[in-house]
Wavefront OBJ file of the C-alpha trace (Angstrom):
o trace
v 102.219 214.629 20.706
v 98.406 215.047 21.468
v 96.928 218.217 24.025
v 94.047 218.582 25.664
v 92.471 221.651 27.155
v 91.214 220.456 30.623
v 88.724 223.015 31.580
v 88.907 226.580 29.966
v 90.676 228.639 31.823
v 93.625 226.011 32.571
v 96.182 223.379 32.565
v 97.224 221.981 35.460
v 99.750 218.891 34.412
v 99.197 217.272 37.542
v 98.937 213.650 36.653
v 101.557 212.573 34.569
v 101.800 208.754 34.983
v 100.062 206.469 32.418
v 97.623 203.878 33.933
v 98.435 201.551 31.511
v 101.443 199.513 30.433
v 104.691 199.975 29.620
v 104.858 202.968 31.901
v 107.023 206.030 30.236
v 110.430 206.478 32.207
v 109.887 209.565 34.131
v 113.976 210.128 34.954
v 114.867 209.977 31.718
v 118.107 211.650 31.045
v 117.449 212.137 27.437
v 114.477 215.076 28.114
v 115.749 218.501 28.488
v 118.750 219.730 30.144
v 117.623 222.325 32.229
v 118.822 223.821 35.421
v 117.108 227.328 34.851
v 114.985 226.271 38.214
v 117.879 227.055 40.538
v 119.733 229.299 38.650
v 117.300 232.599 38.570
v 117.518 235.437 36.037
v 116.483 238.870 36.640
v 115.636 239.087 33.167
v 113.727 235.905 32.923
v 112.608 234.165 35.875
v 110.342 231.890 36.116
v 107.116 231.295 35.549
v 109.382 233.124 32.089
v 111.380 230.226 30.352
v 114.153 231.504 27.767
v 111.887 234.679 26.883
v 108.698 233.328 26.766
v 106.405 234.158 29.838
v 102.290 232.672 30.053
v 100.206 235.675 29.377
v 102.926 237.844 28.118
v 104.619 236.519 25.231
v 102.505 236.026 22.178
v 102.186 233.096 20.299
v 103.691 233.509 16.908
v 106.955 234.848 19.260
v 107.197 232.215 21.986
v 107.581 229.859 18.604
v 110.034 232.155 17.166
v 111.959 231.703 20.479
v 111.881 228.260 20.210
v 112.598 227.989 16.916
v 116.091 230.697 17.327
v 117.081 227.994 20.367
v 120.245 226.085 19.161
v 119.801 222.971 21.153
v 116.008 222.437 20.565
v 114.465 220.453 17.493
v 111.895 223.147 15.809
v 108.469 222.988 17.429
v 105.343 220.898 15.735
v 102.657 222.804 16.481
v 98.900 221.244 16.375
v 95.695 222.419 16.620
v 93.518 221.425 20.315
v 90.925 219.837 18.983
v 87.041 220.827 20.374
v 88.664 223.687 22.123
v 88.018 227.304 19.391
v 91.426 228.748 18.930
v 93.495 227.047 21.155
v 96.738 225.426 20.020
v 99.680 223.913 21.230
v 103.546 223.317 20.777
v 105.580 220.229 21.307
v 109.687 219.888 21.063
v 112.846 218.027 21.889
v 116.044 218.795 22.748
v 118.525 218.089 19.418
v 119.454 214.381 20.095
v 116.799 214.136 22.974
v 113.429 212.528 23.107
v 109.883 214.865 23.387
v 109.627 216.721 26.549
v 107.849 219.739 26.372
v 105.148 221.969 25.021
v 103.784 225.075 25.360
v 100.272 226.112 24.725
v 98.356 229.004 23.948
v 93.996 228.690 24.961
v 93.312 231.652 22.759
v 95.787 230.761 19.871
v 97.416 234.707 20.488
v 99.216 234.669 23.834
v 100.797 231.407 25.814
v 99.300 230.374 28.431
v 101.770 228.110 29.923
v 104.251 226.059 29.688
v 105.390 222.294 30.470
v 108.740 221.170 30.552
v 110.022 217.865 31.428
v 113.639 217.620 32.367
v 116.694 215.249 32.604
v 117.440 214.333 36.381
v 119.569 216.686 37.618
v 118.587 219.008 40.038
v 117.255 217.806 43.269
v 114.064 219.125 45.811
v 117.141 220.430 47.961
v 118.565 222.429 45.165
v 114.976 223.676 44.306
v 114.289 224.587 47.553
v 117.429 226.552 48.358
v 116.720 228.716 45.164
v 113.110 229.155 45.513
v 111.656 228.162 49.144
v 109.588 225.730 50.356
v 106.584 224.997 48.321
v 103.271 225.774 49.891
v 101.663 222.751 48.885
v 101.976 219.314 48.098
v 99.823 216.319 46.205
v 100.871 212.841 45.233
v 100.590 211.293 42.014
v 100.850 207.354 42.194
v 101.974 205.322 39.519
v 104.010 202.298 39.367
v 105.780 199.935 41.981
v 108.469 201.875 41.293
v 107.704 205.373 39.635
v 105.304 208.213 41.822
v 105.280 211.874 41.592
v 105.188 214.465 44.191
v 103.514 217.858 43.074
v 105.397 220.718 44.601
v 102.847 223.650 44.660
v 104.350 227.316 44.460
v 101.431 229.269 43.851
v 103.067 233.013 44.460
v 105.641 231.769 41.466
v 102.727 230.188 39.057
v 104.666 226.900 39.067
v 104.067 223.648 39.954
v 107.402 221.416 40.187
v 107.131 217.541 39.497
v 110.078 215.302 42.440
v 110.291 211.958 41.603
v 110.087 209.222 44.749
v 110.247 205.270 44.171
v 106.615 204.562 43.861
v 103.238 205.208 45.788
v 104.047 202.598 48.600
v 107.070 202.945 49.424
v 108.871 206.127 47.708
v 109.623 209.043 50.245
v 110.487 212.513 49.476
v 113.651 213.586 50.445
v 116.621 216.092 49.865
v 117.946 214.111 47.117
v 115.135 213.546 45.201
v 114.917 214.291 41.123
v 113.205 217.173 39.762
v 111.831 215.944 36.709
v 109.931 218.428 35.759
v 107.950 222.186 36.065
v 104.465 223.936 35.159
v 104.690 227.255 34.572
v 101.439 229.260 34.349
v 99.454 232.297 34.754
v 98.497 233.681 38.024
v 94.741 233.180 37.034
v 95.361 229.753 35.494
v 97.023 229.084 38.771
v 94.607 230.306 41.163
v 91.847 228.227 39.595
v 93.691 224.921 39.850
v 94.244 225.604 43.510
v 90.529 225.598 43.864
v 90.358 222.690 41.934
v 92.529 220.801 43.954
v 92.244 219.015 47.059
v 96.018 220.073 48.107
v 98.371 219.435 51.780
v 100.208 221.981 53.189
v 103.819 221.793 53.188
v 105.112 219.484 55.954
v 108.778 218.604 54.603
v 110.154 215.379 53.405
v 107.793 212.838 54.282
v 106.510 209.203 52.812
v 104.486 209.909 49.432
v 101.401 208.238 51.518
v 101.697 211.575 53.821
v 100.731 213.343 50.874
v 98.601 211.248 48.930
v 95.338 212.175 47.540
v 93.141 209.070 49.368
v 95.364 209.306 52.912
v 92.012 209.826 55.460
v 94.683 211.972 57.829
v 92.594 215.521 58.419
v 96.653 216.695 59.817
v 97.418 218.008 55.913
v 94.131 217.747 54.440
v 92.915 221.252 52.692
v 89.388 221.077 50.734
v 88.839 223.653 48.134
v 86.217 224.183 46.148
v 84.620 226.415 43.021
v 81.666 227.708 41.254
v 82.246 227.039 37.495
v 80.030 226.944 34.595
v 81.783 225.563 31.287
v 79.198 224.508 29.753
v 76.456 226.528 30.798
v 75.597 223.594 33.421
v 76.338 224.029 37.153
v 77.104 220.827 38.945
v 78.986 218.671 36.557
v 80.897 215.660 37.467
v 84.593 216.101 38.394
v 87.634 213.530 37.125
v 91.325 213.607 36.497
v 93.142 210.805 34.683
v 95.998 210.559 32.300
v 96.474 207.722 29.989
v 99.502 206.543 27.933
v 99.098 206.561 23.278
v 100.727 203.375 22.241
v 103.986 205.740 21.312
v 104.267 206.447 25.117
v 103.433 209.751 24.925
v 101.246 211.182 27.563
v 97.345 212.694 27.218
v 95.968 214.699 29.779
v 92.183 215.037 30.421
v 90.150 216.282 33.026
v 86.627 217.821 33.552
v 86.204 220.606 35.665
v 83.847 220.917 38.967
v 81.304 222.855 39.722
v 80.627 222.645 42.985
v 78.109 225.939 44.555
v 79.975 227.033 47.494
v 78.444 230.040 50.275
l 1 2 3 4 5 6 7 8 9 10 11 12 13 14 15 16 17 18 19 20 21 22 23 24 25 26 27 28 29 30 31 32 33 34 35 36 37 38 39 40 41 42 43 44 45 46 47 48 49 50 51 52 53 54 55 56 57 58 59 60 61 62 63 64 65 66 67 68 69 70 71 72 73 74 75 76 77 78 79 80 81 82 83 84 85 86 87 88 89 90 91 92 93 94 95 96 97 98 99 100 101 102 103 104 105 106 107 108 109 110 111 112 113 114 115 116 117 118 119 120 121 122 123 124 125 126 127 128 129 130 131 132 133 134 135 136 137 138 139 140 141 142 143 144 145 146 147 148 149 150 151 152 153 154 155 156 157 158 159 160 161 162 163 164 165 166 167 168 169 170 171 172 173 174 175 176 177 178 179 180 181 182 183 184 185 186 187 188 189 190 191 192 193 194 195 196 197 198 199 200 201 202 203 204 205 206 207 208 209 210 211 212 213 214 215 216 217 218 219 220 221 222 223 224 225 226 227 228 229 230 231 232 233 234 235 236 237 238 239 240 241 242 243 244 245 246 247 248 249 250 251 252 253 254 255 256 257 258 259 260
């Protein structure tokens, strides 16, 4: 499993689908079993997963948790490279294939956490538990594989609904959760500015929420004054790309864009 800081500051999992081929299957039933999305806990709800909340839990106990949960392999845990202390945390659940990770920026507290989960819990179920999201931004893929990024900033999660492809797919009640971002309120501030998002309209054709679709009816432009490097005015890209195990890297560079 390889991680990437994308800009300091955050993580925003928003692109999960590799450009390149053989695409990973994103309903895959053998990720984690998880229904914790629609079945809240007072004493852990989310963006807190099984304990372990971004920028609450520290790092050396978020892998403690992990390691005391019964139907998770142990965590590998890895170094970010070009990124000071930050490090990060992959698993499985026992008899699974890789799903998730957590990861820590400042190698002492997590600072979120990424979960990818078996199909079984639908945008219906999600939104019955948890209300609609506030935003919404495609990620295309294949013919036959797009995701729709379900934005609930007041939470500090992101949830990732599965629809049949870019062209064609079209969010509905019955679409698959197959996955959540869970963050920290300043992590997830930042990657709304970041992000050229749609307000919630309901179930509608991926293309209504796509991130080239020229319709001003959803279209909300954001924008923020960063300085990562000590340069204003960098270049801005997103893009994920597959290893040849099929695992998924992340990159993306922030923008820096002077606003009024």
């Amino acid at each position: 499993m390889k991680f990437r800081i994308l800009v300091p500051g955050l993580l925003l999992l928003v692109v999960l689908i590799a450009a390149c081929s053989p695409a990973p299957n994103l309903r895959n039933p053998k990720f984690l079993k998880d229904t914790s999305l629609i079945n809240k806990d007072e004493k852990c709800d989310a963006p807190c997963w099984r304990g372990i909340t971004p920028g609450e839990t520290k790092w050396s106990d978020a892998l403690v948790v992990l390691q005391d949960q019964a139907d998770l392999d142990d965590p590998q845990t890895q170094a970010i490279p070009d990124s000071g202390n930050a490090v990060g945390a992959s698993w499985q659940p026992t008899g699974g294939e890789a799903c998730c990770q957590i990861i820590s920026e400042d190698g002492a507290v997590v600072s979120s956490i990424f979960l990818q989960i078996a199909p079984d819990i639908t945008v219906k179920q999600v939104i019955a538990a948890r209300g609609e999201p506030e935003y919404v931004l495609g990620t295309p893929g294949t013919d036959d594989q797009a995701i729709l990024n379900l934005f609930y900033p007041k939470q500090n999660m992101i949830v990732f609904a599965f629809v049949a492809g870019a062209a064609k797919g079209v969010l509905s009640e019955t679409s698959e959760i197959i996955g959540v971002y869970y963050t920290t309120p300043d992590r997830m501030d930042l990657g709304m500015k970041l992000s050229n998002l749609y307000g919630w309209k309901g179930y509608q054709p991926f293309t209504a929420y796509a991130p080239d679709n020229p319709s001003p009816d959803y279209k909300i432009t954001q924008s923020v004054t960063l300085t990562p490097t000590g340069e204003a005015n960098s270049a801005s890209s997103t893009d994920a790309t597959a290893t040849p195990e099929g695992t998924i890297e992340v990159t993306a560079d922030a923008t820096a864009e002077a606003t009024p």
